[in-house]
C-alpha positions, -999 to +999 in steps of 0.1 A: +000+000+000+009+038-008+031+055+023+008+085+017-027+063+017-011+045+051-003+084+068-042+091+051-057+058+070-040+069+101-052+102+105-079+092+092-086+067+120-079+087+151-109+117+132-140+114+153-158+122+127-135+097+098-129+068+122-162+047+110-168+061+075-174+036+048-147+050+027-121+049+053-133+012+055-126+010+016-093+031+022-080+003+047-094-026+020-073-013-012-109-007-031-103+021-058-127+047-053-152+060-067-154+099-072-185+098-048-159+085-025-129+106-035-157+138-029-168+121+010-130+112+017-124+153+004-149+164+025-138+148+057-102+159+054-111+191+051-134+192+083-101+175+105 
């Protein structure tokens, strides 16, 4: 897996608001996302 989509689970994971999303979920499982899930994983970086 990517370095930068490791450092992006991580934060990603200790996020109130991130730590149960389905795209972190997807993230973690190497699924490609979609661009609904690219927008939603956008979206919850930038309310960290």
């Amino acid at each position: 897996m990517d370095f930068y989509v490791r450092m992006l689970i991580k934060v990603l994971e200790k996020s109130m608001s991130a730590c149960e999303s389905e795209v972190l979920k997807k993230l973690k499982s190497g699924y490609d996302l979609s661009a609904k899930d690219k927008k939603e994983l956008e979206y919850l970086v930038d309310n960290l």
